[in-house]
N, C-alpha and C positions, 0 to 999 in steps of 0.2 A: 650793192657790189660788195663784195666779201675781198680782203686784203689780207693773201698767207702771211702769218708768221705776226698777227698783230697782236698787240696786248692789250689785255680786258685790265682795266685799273677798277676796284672798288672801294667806295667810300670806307671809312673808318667804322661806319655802324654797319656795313654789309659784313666788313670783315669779320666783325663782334659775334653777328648771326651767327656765320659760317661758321667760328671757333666753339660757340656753345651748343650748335649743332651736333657738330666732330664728337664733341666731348660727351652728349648726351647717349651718344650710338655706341661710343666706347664703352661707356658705364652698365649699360643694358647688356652687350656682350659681354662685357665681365662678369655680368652679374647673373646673367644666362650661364655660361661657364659654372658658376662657384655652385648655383643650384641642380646642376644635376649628380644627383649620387651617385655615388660608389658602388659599382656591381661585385658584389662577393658571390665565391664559388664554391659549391658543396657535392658531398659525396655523402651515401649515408654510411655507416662505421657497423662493423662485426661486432658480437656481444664480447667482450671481455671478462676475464675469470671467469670464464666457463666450468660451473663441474656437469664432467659428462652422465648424462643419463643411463647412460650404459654398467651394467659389472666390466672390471677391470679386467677379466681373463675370459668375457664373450667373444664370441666368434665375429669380424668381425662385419656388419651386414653391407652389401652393396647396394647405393639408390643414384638412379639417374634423376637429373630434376628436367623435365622433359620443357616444360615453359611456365614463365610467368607475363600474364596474360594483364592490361593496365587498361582501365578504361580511355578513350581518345582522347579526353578532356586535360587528363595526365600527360599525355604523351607531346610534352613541348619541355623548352628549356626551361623556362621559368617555375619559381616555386610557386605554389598556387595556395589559396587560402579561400574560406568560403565565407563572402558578405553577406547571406541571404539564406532561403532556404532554394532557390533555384538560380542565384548568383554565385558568380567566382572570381576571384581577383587574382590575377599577375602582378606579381612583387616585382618591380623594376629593381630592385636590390640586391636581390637575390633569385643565384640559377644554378640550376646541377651543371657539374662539370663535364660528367657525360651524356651518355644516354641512360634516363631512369631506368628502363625495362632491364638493360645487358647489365647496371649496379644493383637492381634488387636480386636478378637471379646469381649475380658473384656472391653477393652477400648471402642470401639463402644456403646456398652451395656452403658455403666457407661455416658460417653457424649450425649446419646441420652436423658437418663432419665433427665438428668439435663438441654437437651434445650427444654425435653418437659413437664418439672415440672410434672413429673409423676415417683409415685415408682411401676409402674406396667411395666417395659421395661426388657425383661430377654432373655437371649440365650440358645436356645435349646441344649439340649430338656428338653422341660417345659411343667410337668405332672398336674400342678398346677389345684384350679378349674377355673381359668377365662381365657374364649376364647378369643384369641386375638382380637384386633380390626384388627390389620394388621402385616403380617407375612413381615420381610425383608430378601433378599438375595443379597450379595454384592461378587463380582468378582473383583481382585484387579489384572490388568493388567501389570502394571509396576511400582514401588517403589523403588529408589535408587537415588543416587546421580549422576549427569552425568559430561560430561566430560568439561563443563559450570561452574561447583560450584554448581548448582543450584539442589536441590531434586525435581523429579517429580514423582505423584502422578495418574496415568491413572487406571479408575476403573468404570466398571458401578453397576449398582444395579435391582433391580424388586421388589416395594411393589406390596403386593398383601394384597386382602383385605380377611381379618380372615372370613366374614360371609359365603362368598359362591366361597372363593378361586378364585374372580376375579384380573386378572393382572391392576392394575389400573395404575402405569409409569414402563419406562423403559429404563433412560435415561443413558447416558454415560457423563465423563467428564474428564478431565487431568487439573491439577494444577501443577503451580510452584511455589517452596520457590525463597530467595531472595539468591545469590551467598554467599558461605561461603568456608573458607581456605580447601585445598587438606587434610590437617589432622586433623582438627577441628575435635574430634569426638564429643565433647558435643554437639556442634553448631549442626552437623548433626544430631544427634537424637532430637532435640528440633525442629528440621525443620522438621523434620519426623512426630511429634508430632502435628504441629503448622497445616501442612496439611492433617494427617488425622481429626484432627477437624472439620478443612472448608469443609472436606465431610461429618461430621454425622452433620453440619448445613445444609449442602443443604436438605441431607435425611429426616431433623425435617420439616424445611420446606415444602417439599413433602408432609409427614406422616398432618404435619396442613392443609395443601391444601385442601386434599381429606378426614380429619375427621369427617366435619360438612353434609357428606353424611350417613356416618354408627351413628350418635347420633340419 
């Protein structure tokens, strides 16, 4: 027969239990707490002091940047790093702030106009009235940090020229940064940063090579 409302009394050592119990479950949740890390948030960053590849008193050329294309494996929040040659690791520490594809192509965008001293460099789609001189598409093959320190950068590209949609290059290239520590996460997105630059330099270069055909 059960009696509502009755009270359960426990010995003095039941009590003890229970106390060291409590206490043990706390300490684990606290301790579960203090060990999960701090997720920091990154963006990758424009090249700085830029001098432009450009003469000063060139005309000045129009490129749309049609897309930058990321392999799947990339396309998540997390920064990604590679433990193997067919392994990849999610940094619980660190994640882009936004979307990688829409920050490489701002970034490309913003770098390019600044090595080609031109405010006419925009990423599609650009309804705008002036026809490109040259449309770019850029394919990023591999971007991460390996198991070296070192961030590599594998990507080709295809200008194409705005008048009559011919494919004028269509070259490929892989960079390395320089080795940086296993959790450096600044270091690593500044290295991420440092080498997608040296690619919107080659690209300017390209884009100057082949401009003084369409003036």
């Amino acid at each position: 027969m059960i009696f509502s409302g009755a009270v359960v009394k426990l010995s003095v050592g039941a009590r003890n239990t229970l106390s060291r119990s409590l206490l043990a479950l706390a300490l684990l949740a606290l301790t579960a707490c203090s060990s999960t890390p701090t997720t920091h948030f990154y963006v990758l960053s424009g090249m700085s002091h830029v001098q432009s590849a450009s003469p000063q008193n060139a005309k000045q050329v129009s490129v749309v940047i049609r897309e930058v294309r990321l392999p799947q494996y990339l396309e998540r929040p997390q920064i990604i790093t590679r433990g193997g040659d067919n392994r990849i690791q999610l940094a619980d520490d660190a994640q882009w702030a936004g979307n990688l594809q829409q920050d490489m192509t701002r970034v490309l965008t913003e770098n390019l106009g600044q090595l080609l001293n031109s405010e006419l460099v925009f990423s599609a789609p650009h309804n705008g009235p002036i026809k490109p001189d040259f449309r770019v598409d850029v394919e990023i093959l591999r971007f991460e940090q390996g198991v070296d320190g070192r961030v590599t950068l594998s990507a080709r590209w295809w200008l194409i020229r705005g008048g009559d949609n011919a494919l004028v290059e269509a070259p490929s290239i892989t960079l390395n940064g320089s080795a940086i520590g296993e959790r450096s996460r600044d270091a690593l997105v500044a290295s991420m940063s440092k080498l997608y630059g040296e690619l919107a330099q080659l690209i300017a270069h390209s884009i100057n090579k082949n401009s003084v055909a369409v003036k």
